[in-house]
N, C-alpha and C positions, 0 to 999 in steps of 0.2 A: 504493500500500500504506500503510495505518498503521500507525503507530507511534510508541509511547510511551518516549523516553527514559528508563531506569530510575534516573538519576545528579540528578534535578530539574532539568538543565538543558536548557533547546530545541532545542538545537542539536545535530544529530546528521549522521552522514556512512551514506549507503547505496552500499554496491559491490557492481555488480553482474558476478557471476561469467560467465556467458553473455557481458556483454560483452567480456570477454577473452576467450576461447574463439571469439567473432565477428572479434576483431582478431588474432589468429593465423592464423586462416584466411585473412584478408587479407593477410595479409605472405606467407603460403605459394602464393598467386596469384601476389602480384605477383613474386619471385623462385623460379618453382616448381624451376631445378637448385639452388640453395644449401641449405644445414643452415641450420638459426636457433637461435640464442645467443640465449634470453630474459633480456633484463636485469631483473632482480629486487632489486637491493640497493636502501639506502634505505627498508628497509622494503616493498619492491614499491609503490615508487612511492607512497607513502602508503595503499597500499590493501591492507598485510596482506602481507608476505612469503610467508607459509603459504597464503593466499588465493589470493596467483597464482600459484603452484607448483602447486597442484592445477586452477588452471584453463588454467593452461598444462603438462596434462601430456603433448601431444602436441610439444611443443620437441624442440629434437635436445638441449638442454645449457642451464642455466643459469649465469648469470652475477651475484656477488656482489661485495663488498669487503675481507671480510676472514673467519678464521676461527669465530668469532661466530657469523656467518652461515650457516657450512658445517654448525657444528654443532646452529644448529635447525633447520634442514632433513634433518639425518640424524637427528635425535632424532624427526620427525614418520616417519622411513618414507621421505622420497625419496633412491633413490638413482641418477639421472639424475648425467653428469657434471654439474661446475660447474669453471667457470672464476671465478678471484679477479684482479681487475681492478685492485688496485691499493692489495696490502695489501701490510705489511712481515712477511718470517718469518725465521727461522734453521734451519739445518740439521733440527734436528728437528721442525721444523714442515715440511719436504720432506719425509720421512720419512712422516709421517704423509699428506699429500699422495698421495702416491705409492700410500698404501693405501687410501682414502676416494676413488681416483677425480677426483683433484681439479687442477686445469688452473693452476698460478702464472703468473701473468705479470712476465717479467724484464725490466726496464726501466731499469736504470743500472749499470755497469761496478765497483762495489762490490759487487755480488751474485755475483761472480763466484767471489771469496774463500768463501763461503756454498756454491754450488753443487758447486765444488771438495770438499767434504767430503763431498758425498751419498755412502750408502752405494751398492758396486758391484753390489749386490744388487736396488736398487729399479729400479720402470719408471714412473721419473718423466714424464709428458705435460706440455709445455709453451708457454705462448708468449713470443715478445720481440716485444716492441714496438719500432719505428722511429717518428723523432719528422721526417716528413717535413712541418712547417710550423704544427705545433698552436703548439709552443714548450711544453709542458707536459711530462707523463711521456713518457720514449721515448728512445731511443737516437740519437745521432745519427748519420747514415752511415756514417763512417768507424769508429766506436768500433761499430756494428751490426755490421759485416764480422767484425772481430774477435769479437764476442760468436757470434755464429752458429758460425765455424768452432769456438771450444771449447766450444758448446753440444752440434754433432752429433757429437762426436769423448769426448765425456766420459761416462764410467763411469757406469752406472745412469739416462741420462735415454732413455725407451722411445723419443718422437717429438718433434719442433720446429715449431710453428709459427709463422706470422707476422702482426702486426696492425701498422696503423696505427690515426691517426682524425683525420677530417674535419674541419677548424677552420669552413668555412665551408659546412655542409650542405645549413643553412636559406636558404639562398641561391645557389639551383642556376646562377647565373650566374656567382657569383664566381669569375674566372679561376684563384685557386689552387685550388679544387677539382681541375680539372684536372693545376694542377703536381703536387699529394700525388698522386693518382694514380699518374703516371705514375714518379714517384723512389719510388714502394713498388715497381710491381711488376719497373722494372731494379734495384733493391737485390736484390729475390727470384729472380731469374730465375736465377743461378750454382748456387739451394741448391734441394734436394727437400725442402722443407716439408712435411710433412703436410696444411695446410692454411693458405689464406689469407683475411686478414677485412679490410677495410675500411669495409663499411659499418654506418652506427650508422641510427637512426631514418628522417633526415633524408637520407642517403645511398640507403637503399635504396627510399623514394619515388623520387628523384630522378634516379639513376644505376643504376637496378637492370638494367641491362645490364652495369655492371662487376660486377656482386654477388660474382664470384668465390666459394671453396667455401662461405663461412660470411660467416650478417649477423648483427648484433647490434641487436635493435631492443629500444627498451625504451617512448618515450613511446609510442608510438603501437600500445601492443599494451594501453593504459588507453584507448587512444579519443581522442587528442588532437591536433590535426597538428604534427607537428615543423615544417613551414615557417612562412618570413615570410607572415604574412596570409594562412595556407592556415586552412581548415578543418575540422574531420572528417568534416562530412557530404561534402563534397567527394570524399575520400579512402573512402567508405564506413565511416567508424568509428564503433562504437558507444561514446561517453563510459560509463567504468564506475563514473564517483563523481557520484554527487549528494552536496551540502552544502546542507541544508534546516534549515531552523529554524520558530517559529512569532512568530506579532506577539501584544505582551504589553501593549501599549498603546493604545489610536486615542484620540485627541484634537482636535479646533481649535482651532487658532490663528489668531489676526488679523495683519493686515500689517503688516510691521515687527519682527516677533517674528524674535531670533536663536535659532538651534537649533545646540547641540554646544559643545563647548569653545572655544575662541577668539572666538566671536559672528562668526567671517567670512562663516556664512551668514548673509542674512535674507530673510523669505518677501519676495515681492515682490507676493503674496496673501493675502486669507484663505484658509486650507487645513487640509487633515483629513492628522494627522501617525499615522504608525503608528511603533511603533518595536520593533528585534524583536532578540530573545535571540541575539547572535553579536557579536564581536567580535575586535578581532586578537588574546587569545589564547585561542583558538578557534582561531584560522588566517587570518581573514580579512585581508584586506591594508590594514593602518593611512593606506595612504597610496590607495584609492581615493579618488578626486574624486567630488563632488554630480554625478549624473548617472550614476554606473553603473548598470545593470538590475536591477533583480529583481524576479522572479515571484510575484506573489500573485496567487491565485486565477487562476492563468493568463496574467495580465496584469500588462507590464512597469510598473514606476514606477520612477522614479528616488531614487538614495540625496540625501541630504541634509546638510553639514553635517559634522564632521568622525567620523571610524570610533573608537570608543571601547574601551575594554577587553574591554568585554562585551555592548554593545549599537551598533548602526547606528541611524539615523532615515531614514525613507522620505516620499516627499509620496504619497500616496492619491491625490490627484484626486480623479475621480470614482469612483475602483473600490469594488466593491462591498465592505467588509471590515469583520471585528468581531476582538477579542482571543480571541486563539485559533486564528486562521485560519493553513494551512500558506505558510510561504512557502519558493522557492528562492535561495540564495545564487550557486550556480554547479552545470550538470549538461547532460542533453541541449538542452535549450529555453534555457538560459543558458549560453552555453560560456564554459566557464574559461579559454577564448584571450583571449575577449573582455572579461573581468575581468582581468587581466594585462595586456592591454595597454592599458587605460584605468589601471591603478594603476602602470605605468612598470619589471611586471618579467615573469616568463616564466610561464605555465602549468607549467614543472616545482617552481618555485618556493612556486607555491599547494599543487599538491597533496600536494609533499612536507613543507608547512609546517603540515596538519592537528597537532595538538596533543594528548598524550595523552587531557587531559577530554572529548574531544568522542566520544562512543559511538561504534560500527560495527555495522551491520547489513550483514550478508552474505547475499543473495539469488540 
């Protein structure tokens, strides 16, 4: 498809809605007894909060971070529950909760005081979270028993559920995976929770035999695999962001010529230099190495030289290219796995790190 940047600048990001809508389907295969909690905060993943609310309208419930959140997706019209994963409120923010449909997650033994004053009158829905090995948010066992008992025993809260989450998903070998597991579900076994969640992304790839009632998957319903050195196409997913831009310059250079800041690169040829409208802030990752991919005219070439504010440099080769030509940064045919992990951080990192100036086209 074309498209023309309204903002002067090249660089623009296309998301594509169908491909969420195809990665939902995928996760409702692969765990077809579970409910799915689509993770949405963050902006939906970089790719439009409101975007994937409506492409994920067949979820059982979203999941955000904070009130913020709840309230532009009730000001667009969705009213699907949502679960808040790990905001902070006060009594009257439960309140409100309680009437918006809205799922708190309780996670440390100070909230307890807060919860105590909920009026008698509401039907509060909730979860606690147990911090069986993350070491991050979550209760821990002993201080969990007690929260549980005066969760389901206390005035105005309707049901209680219960979460963990996986410290080591992307990595379906590592033995605690197993241990969280299994110290979630004898913590849970004494209480009738309404429902139980442990798996994230990377979990319900992995383990979706334990999926238990409820998964919460968020990278991988953009199209991205949550494992180590997994894939999407592997996993059937369709990537839903392209980050494309256009080359604003072709030139030659002789051998010997440094290209970018520092001079640490030099050609070790003469060669035909493109250089094209994107930069870290844009999104793109300051710290990829000479030798990442990208697609011009279909064909990979490598970057060049260090990543600059607003622009990259490419070596051409032989590819056939002139100023003006489309190129990709990261999308189906360049996977943003694969840019992350040549620039030394995560595919959720890239896509959450798009930058307001960079336009959105929603397809």
């Amino acid at each position: 498809m074309s498209y023309q940047p309204s903002n002067s600048r090249a660089a623009y990001v296309v998301i594509d809605s169908a491909a969420i809508e195809h990665n939902l389907k995928r996760v409702t295969e692969l765990v077809p007894s579970a409910k799915v909690m689509a993770v949405i905060k963050a902006d939906g993943y970089g790719h439009g909060m409101e975007v994937a609310a409506k492409a994920l309208a067949n979820a059982d419930e979203f999941a955000v971070s904070s009130l913020d959140d709840v309230a532009r997706l009730r000001s667009q019209g969705f009213d699907k529950p949502i679960t808040m994963l790990s905001a902070t409120f006060d009594v009257d923010d439960l309140n409100i909760m309680s009437a918006q449909k809205v799922r708190p997650v309780i996670y440390d033994l100070a909230q307890l005081a807060i919860i105590a004053e909920l009026s008698e009158t509401a039907e509060l829905d909730l979860w606690l979270k147990i911090d069986t090995g993350m070491g991050r948010l979550g209760l821990c066992i002993d201080d969990a028993h007690l929260m549980a008992a005066r969760l389901l025993s206390q005035a105005g809260v309707n049901s209680v559920s219960a979460m963990t989450h996986l410290a080591n998903a992307d990595d379906p070998d590592h033995p605690n995976n197993q241990r969280q597991i299994k110290s979630f579900l004898k913590f849970a076994e004494p209480y009738n929770f309404s429902q139980l969640s442990i798996m994230n992304s990377a979990g319900t790839v992995a383990f979706r035999q334990q999926a238990n009632s409820m998964v919460r998957p968020g990278l991988i319903l953009y199209g991205v695999s949550p494992q180590l050195g997994g894939s999407a196409q592997s996993l059937d997913l369709r990537p839903a962001m392209t980050l494309k831009s256009k080359l604003i310059s072709v030139k030659r250079l002789p051998v010997g010529s440094p290209i970018g800041y520092g001079s640490r690169y030099v050609l070790d040829a003469d060669s035909r230099i493109g250089v094209i409208s994107c930069g870290y802030a844009d999104g793109y990752p300051r710290h990829a190495p000479s030798g990442t991919p990208v697609l011009v005219n279909g064909l990979y070439v490598p970057l060049i030289g260090r990543v600059s504010m607003d622009l990259i440099t490419v070596d051409l080769g032989e590819v056939r290219a002139e100023v003006g030509d489309d190129v990709i940064l990261w999308g189906a045919d360049n996977p943003v796995e694969v840019i992350a992990e040549m620039s030394g951080t995560i595919a959720y990192e890239l896509i959450c790190g798009i930058t307001p100036r960079v336009e959105r086209l929603v397809i």
